[in-house]
N, C-alpha and C positions, 0 to 999 in steps of 0.2 A: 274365093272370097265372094264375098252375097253382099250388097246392101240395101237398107231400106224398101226400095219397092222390088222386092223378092219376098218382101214378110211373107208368112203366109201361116196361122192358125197350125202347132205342131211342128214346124221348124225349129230345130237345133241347130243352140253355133255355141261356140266360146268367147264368154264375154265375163272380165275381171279373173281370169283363170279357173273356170269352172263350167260345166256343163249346162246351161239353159235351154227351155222350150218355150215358143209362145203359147199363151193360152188365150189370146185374144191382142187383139193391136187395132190400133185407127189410125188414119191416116189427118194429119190437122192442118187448116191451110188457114192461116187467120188471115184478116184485114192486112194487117199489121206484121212488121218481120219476116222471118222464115221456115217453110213450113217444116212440121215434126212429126211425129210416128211417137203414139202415147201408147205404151205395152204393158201386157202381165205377163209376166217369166214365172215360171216352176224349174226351181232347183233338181236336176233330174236328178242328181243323187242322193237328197233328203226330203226333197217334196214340198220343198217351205216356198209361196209365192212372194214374189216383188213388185211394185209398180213401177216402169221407169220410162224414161222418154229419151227418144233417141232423135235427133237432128238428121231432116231431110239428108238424105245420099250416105249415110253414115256406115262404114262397110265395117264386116263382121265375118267369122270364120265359119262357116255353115260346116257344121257334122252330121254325117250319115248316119242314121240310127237303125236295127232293123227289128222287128217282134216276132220270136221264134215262141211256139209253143213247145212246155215241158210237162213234164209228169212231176209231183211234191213228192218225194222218197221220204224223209223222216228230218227230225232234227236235231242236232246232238251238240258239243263244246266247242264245235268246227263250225258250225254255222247252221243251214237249210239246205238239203241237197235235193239238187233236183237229175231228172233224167230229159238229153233231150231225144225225143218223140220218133224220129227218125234215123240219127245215126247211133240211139244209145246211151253215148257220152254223158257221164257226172261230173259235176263239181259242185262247189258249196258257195254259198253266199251269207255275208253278214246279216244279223235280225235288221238292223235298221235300214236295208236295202230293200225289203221286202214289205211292201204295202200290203192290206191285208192281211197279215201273217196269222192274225187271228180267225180267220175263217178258211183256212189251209186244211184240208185233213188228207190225209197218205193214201198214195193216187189220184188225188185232184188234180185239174190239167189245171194250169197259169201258164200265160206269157209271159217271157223277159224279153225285154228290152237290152239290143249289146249294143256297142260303137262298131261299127262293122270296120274300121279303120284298125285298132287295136282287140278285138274281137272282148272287150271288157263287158262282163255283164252290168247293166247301172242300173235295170232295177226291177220290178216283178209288177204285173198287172191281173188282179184276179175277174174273173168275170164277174161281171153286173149282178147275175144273177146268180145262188148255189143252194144245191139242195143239200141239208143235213140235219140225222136224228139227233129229237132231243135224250141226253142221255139224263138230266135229274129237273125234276119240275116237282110242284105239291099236286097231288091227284086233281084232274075233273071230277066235277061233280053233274051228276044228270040234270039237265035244264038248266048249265051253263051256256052263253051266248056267247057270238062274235062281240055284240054289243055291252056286256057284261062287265069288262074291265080287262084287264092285263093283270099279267102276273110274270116273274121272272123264268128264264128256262139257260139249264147251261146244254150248252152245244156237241158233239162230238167232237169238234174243233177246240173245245174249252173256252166258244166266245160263249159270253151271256147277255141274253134279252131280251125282252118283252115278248109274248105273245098271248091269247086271248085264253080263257079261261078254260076251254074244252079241250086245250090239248094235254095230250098225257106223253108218260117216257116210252119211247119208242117211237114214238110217233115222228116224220118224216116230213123239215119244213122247209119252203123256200124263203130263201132273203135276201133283200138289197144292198149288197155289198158298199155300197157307194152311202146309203142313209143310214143303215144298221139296223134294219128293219121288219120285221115279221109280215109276208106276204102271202101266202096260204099254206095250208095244208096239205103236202104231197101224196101221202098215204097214212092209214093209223096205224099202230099198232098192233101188232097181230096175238089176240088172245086165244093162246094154246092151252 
């Protein structure tokens, strides 16, 4: 059992039967009354944020969480299967467990996240950052620019989006998983 002043940014526990993380908290000592702990919770198993306030000393189930890196295998009517990195081992996970799933492509390394009490996978984190080609865009044209505009691009991953007018299919790009975002230009296209 943990309470209140144990919070700490990332802390899991069980509260209303279900898995929570903080993702920020303050500690509030008014004038007046007694003092309280004002928090944001992310639902670790859907992702969907709460604001809630919790009353000084107020004790809670602290759960273990741990972030093992895996390999993305493929996707199929079972779920996402991944491989873990070091002993091997597959299993599969539901699509709605899996953040990012849209910027996934087969051999991409992600983290999951288990309950290391129950060894339950709760949920996938892909890196900030990922390089991948574009596989269909409408051609560059010579003396397009950065500054030129956007235009749509679908991914190897099959996400689609934005990037600057010069790049073409094949071409090699990084983005911010977290904005959804076009960040540079990894490499072009290689014309054979």
């Amino acid at each position: 059992m943990a309470d209140t002043s144990d919070f700490r940014n990332g802390m899991t526990f069980i509260w209303k039967d279900d898995l929570w993380e903080i993702v920020d908290f303050l500690h509030v000592k008014p004038g007046k009354g007694g003092a309280f702990v004002r928090t944001t919770l992310k639902n670790v198993k859907d992702g969907h944020e709460v604001e809630e306030t919790f009353r000084a000393g107020a004790r809670v189930d602290e759960v273990r969480v741990e972030r093992r890196e895996h390999q993305y295998l493929y996707e199929d009517d079972y779920g996402l299967h991944f491989m873990d990195q070091e002993s091997y081992e597959q299993f599969s996970m539901p699509p709605e467990q899996v953040e990012g799933r849209k910027f996934l492509k087969e051999g991409g390394d992600v983290d999951i996240v288990f309950r290391t009490d129950t060894e339950e996978p709760l949920r996938t984190e892909v890196p900030q950052k990922v390089d991948l080609e574009v596989t269909e865009t409408t051609p560059g044209v010579k003396g397009d620019t950065a500054q030129g505009g956007d235009k749509p691009a679908t991914l190897e991953s099959g996400a689609t989006i934005d990037v600057p007018l010069f790049i073409n299919e094949g071409d090699v790009v990084r983005l911010n998983t977290e904005t959804e975002e076009y960040e540079t230009r990894v490499s072009a296209a290689s014309t054979v």
